[in-house]
C-alpha positions in Angstrom: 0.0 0.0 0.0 1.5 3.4 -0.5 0.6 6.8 0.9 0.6 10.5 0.0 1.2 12.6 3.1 1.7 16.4 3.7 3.0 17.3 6.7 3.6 20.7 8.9 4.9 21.9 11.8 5.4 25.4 13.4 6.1 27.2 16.6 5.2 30.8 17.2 7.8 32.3 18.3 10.8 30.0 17.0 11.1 28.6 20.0 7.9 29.0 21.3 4.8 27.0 21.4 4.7 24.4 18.6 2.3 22.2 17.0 2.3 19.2 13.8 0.0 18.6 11.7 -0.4 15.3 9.6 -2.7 15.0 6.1 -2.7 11.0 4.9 -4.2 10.2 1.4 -4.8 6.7 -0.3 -2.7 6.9 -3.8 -5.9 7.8 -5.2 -6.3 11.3 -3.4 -8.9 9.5 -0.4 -8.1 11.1 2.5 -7.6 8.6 5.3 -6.3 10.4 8.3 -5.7 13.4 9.7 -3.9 14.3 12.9 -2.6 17.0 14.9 -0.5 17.2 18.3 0.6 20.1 20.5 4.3 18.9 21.5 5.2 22.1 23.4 8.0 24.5 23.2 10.2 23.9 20.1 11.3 25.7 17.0 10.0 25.7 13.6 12.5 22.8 12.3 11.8 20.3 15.6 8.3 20.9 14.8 8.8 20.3 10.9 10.7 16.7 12.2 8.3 16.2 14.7 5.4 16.0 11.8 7.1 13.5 9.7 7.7 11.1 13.1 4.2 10.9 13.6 3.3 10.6 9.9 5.3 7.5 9.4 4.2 6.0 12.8 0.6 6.5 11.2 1.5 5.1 8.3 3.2 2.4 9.5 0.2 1.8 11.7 -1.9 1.5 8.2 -0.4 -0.8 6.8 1.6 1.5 4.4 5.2 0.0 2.5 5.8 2.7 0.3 5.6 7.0 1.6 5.3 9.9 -0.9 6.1 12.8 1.9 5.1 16.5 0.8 6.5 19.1 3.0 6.5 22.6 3.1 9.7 22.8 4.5 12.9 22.7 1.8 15.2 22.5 4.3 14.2 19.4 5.6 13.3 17.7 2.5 17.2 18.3 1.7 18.4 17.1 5.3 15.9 14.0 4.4 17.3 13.2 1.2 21.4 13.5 2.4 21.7 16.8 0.4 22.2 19.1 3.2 23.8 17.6 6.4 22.3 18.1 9.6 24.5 20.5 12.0 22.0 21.1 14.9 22.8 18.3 17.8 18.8 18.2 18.4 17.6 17.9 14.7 20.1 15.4 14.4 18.5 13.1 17.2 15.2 13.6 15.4 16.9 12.5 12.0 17.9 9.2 13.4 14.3 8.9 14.7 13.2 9.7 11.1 16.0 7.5 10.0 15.2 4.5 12.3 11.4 4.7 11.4 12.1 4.9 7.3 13.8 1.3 7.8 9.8 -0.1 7.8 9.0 1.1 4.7 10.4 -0.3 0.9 9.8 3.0 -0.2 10.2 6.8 0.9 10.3 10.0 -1.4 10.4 13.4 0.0 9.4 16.4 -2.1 9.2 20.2 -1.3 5.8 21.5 -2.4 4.5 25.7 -1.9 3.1 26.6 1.3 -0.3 26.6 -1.1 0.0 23.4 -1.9 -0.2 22.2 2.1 -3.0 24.3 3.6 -4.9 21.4 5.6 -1.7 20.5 7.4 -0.7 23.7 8.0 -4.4 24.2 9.5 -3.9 21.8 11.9 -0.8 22.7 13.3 -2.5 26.1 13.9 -5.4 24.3 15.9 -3.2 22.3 17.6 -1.4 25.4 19.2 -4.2 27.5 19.6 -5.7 24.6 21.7 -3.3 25.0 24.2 -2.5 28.7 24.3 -5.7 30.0 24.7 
């Protein structure tokens, strides 16, 4: 089974209070999940890991084998894909996570798509945070 997901995270205040969101289609374009989560203080690119953690532990927990990621986020697509290396200590932790996760699947592919193009995950990362920080 493979997957389409589009995933976001953000903090407000970089670091401040952060939030993932997680958008899972079939290969078809049926949307099969959604998820968002509050995880506290963190900055933009914790949040941006963060996201793809929980995606593939949802996807895993579908049944998926192969993982067509979109993210808003070039920097980590590039981290993702071995084209920029990872200098921060704590991204690098979440990288291995990423890293030991990804070993589940046959098949990952991580592409950068326009902050347009990735509006319902983007959504819930919003309503995740403003849960908690009203």
């Amino acid at each position: 089974m493979k997957v389409i997901i589009y995933t976001d995270g953000g903090a407000r205040g970089n670091p401040g209070p952060a939030g993932i969101g997680v958008v899972i289609y079939d290969e078809k374009k049926v949307l099969l999940a959604t998820h968002k989560r509050y995880i506290g203080e963190a900055t933009n690119n914790q949040a941006e890991y963060q996201a793809v953690i929980l995606a593939l532990e949802k996807a895993l927990e579908l049944g998926a084998k192969r993982v067509d990621f979109k993210l808003d986020s070039e920097l980590v697509v590039k981290q993702l894909r071995g084209e920029y290396k990872v200098k921060n200590e704590q991204l690098a932790i979440l990288v291995q996570d990423v890293l030991q996760l990804s070993n589940k699947f046959l098949q990952i592919n991580y592409s950068h798509v326009p902050r347009e193009q990735n509006e319902l995950a983007d959504q819930l990362v919003n309503e995740a945070i403003d849960s908690h920080i009203k």
